[in-house]
PyMOL commands that place a pseudoatom at each C-alpha (Angstrom):
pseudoatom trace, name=CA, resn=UNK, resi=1, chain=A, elem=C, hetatm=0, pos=[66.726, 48.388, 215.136]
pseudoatom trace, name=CA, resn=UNK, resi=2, chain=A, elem=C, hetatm=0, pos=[67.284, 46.587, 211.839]
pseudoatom trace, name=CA, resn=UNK, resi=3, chain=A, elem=C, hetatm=0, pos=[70.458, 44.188, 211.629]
pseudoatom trace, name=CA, resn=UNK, resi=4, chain=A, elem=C, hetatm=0, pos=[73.258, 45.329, 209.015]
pseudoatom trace, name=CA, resn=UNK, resi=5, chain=A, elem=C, hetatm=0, pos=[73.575, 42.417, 205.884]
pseudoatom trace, name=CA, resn=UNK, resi=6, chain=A, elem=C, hetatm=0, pos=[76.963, 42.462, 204.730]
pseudoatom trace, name=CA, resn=UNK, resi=7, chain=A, elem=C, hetatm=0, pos=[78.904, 40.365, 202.430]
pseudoatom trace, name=CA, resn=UNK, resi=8, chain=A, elem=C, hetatm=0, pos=[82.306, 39.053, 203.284]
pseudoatom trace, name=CA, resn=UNK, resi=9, chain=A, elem=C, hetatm=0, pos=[84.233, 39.139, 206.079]
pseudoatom trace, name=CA, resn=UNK, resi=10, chain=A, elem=C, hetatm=0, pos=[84.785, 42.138, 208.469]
pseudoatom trace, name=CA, resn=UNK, resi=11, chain=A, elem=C, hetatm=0, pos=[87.780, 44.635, 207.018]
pseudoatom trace, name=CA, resn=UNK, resi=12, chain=A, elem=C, hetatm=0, pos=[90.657, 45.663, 208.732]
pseudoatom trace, name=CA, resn=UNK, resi=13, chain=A, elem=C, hetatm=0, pos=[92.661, 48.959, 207.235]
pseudoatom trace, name=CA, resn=UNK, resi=14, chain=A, elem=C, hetatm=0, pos=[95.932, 49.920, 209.213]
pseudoatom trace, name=CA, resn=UNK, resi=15, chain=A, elem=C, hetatm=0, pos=[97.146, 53.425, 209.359]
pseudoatom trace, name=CA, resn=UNK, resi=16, chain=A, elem=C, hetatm=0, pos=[99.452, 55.182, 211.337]
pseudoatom trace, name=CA, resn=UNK, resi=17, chain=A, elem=C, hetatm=0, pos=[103.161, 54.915, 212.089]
pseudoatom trace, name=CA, resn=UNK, resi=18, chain=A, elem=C, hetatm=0, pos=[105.747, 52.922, 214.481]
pseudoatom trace, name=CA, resn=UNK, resi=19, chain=A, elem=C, hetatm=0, pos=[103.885, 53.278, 218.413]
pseudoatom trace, name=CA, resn=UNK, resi=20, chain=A, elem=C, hetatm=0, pos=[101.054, 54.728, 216.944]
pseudoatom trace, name=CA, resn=UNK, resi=21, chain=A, elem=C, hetatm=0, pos=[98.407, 51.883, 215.160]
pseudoatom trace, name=CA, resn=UNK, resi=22, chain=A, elem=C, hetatm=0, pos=[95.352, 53.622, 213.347]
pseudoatom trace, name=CA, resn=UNK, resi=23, chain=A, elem=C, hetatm=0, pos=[92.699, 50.657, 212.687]
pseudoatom trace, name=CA, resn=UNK, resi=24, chain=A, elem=C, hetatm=0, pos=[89.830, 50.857, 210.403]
pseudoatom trace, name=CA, resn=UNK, resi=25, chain=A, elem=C, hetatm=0, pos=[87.300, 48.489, 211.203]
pseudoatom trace, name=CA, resn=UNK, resi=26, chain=A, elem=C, hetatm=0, pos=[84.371, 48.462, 208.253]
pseudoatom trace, name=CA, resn=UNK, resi=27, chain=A, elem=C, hetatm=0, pos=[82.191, 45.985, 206.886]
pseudoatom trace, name=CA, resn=UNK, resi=28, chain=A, elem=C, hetatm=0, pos=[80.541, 45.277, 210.071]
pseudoatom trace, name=CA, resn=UNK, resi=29, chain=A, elem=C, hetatm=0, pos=[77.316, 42.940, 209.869]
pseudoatom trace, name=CA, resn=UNK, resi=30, chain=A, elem=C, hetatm=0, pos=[74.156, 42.623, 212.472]
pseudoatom trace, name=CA, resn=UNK, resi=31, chain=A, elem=C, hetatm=0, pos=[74.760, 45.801, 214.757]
pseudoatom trace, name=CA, resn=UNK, resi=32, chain=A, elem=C, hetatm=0, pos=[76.796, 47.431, 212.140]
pseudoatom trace, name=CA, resn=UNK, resi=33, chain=A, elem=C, hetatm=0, pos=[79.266, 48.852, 215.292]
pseudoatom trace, name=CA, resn=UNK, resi=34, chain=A, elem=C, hetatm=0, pos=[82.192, 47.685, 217.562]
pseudoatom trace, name=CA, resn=UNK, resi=35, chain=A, elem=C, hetatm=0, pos=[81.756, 48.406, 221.498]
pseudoatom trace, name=CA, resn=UNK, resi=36, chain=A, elem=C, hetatm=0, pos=[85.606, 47.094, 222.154]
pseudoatom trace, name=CA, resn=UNK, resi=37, chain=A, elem=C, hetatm=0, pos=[88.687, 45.859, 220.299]
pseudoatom trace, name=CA, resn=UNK, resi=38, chain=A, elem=C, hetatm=0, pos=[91.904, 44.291, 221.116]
pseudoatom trace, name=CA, resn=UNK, resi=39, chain=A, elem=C, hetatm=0, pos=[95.091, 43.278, 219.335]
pseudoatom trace, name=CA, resn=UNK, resi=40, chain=A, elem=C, hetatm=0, pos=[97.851, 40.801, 219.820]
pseudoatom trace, name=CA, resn=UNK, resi=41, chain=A, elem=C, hetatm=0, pos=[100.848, 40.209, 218.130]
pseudoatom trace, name=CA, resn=UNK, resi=42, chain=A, elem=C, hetatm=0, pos=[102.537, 36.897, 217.236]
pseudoatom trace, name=CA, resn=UNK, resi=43, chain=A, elem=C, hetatm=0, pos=[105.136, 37.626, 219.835]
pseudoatom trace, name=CA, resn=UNK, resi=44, chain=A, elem=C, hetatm=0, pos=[102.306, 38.165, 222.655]
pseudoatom trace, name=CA, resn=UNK, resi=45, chain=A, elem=C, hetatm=0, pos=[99.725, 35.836, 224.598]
pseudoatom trace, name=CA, resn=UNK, resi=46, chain=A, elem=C, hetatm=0, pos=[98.705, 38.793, 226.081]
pseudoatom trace, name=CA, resn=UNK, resi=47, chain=A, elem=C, hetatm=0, pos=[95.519, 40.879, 224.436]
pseudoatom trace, name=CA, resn=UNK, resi=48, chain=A, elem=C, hetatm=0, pos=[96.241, 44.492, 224.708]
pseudoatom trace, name=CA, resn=UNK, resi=49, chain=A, elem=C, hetatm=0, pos=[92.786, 46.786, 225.023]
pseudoatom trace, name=CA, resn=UNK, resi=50, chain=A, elem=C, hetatm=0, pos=[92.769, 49.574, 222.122]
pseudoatom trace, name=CA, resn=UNK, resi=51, chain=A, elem=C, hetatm=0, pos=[90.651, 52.790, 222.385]
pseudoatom trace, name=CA, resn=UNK, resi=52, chain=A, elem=C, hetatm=0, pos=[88.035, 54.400, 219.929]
pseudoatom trace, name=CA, resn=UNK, resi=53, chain=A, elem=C, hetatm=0, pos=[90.505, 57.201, 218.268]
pseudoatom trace, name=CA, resn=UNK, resi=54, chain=A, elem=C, hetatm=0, pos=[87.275, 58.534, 215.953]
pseudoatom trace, name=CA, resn=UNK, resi=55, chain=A, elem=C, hetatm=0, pos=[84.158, 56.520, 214.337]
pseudoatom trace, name=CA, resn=UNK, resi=56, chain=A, elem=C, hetatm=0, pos=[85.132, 53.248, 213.344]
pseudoatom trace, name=CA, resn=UNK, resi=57, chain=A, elem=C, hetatm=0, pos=[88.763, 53.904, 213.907]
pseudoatom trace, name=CA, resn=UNK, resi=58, chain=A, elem=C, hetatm=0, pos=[90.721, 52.124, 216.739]
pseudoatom trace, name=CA, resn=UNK, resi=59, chain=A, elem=C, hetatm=0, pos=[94.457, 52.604, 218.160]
pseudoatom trace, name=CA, resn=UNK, resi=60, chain=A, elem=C, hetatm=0, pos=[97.217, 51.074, 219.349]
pseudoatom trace, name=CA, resn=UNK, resi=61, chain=A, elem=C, hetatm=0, pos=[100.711, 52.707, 221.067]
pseudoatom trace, name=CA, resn=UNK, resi=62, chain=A, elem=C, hetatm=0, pos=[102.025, 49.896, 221.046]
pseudoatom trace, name=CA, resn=UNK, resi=63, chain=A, elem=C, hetatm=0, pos=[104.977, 49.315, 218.247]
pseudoatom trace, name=CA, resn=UNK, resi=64, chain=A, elem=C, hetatm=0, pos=[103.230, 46.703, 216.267]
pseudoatom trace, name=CA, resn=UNK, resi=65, chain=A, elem=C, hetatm=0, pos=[104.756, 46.952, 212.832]
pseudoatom trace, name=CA, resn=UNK, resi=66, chain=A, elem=C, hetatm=0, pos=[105.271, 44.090, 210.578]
pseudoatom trace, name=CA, resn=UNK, resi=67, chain=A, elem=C, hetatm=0, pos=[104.007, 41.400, 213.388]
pseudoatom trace, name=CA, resn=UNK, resi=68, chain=A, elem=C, hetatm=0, pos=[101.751, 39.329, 212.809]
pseudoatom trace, name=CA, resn=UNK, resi=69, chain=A, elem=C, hetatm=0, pos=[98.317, 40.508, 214.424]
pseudoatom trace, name=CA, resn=UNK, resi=70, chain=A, elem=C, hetatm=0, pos=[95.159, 38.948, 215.761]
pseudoatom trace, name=CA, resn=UNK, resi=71, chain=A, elem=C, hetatm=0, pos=[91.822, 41.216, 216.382]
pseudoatom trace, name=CA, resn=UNK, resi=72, chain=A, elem=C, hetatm=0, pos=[89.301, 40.449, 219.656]
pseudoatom trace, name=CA, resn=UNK, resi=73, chain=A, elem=C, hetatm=0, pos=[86.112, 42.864, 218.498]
pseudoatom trace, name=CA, resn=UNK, resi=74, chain=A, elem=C, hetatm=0, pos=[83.215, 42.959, 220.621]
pseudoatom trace, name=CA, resn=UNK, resi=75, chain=A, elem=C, hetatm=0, pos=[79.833, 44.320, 218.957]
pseudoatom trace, name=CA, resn=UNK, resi=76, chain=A, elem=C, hetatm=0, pos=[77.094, 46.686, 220.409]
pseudoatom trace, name=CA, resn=UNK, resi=77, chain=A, elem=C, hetatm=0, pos=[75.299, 43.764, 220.933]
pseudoatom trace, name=CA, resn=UNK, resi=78, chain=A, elem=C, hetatm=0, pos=[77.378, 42.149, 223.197]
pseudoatom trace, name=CA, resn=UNK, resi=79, chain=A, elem=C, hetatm=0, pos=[78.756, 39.457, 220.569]
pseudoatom trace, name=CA, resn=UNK, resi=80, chain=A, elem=C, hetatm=0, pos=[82.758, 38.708, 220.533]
pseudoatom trace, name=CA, resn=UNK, resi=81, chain=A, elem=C, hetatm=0, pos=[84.620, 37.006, 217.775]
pseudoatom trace, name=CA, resn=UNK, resi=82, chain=A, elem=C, hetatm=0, pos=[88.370, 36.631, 217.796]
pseudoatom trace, name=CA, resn=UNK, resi=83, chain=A, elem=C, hetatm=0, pos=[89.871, 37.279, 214.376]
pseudoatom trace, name=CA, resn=UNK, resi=84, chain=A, elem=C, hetatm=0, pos=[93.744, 35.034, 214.800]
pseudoatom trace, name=CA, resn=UNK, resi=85, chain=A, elem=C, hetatm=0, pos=[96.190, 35.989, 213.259]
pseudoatom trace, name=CA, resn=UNK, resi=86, chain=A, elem=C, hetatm=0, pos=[94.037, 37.880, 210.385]
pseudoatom trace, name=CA, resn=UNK, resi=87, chain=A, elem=C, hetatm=0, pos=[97.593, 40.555, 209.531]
pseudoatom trace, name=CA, resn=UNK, resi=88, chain=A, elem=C, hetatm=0, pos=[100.336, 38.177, 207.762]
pseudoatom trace, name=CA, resn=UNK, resi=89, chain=A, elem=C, hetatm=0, pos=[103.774, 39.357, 209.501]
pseudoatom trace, name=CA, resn=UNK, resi=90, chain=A, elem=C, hetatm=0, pos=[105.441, 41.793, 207.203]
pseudoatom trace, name=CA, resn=UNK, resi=91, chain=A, elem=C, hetatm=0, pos=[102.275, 44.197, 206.506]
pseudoatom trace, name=CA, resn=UNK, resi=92, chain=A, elem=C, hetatm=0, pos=[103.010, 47.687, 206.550]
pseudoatom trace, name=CA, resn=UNK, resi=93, chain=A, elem=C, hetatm=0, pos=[100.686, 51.055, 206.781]
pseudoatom trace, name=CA, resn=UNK, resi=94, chain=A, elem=C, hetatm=0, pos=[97.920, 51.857, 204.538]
pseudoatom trace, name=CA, resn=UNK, resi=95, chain=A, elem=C, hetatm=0, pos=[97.331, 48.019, 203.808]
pseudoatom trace, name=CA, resn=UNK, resi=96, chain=A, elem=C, hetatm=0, pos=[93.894, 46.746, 204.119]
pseudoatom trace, name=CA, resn=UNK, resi=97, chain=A, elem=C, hetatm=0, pos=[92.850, 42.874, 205.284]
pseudoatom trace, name=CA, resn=UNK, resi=98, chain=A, elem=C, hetatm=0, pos=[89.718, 41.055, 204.813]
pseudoatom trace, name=CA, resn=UNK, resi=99, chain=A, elem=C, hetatm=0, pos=[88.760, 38.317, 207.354]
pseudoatom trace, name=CA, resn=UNK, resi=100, chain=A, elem=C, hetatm=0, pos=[86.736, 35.169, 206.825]
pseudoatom trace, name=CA, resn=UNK, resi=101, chain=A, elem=C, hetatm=0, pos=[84.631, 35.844, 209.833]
pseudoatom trace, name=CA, resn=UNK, resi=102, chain=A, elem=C, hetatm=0, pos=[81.306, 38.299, 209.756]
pseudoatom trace, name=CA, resn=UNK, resi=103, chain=A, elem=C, hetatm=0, pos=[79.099, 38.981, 213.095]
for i in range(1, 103): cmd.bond("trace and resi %d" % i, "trace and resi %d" % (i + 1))
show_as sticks, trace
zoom trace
């Protein structure tokens, strides 16, 4: 298996509506795929588990809009990073993020 190069950071695109949170995750470096993901919101210091809705798409029923969010992604290779607070408070669907961080 070859490692994915990517530039930038790993993209976040929210979809969806109130108790239903569609995430896009893309631009996904070294094993190019997510195993797991989490989210928590700025009123939270709990991580709530999402589920794989379809390819690289993630949910949430959780009412989430307009907090501010941090990401938890695990990769295929085993490798976590913790993206904090990566959605400024206010966001609303069909906005896309870009994070600093890259696997």
């Amino acid at each position: 298996r070859v490692p994915c190069v990517k530039r930038g950071g790993v993209r976040f695109r929210i979809n969806g509506h109130d108790y239903f949170n569609l995430v896009l995750v893309s631009n996904v470096a070294a094993a190019g795929s997510i195993k797991s993901m989490d989210v928590k919101s700025s009123d939270s210091e709990d991580w709530m588990p999402m589920a794989r809705n379809w390819g690289a798409n993630w949910h949430s029923l959780a009412n989430l809009t307009g907090k501010m969010l941090s990401f938890r992604l695990t990769n295929t290779d085993g490798h976590t990073l913790v993206f904090n607070d990566v959605v400024p408070k206010g966001w609303t669907f069909g906005q896309s993020f870009v994070s600093k961080l890259q696997f």
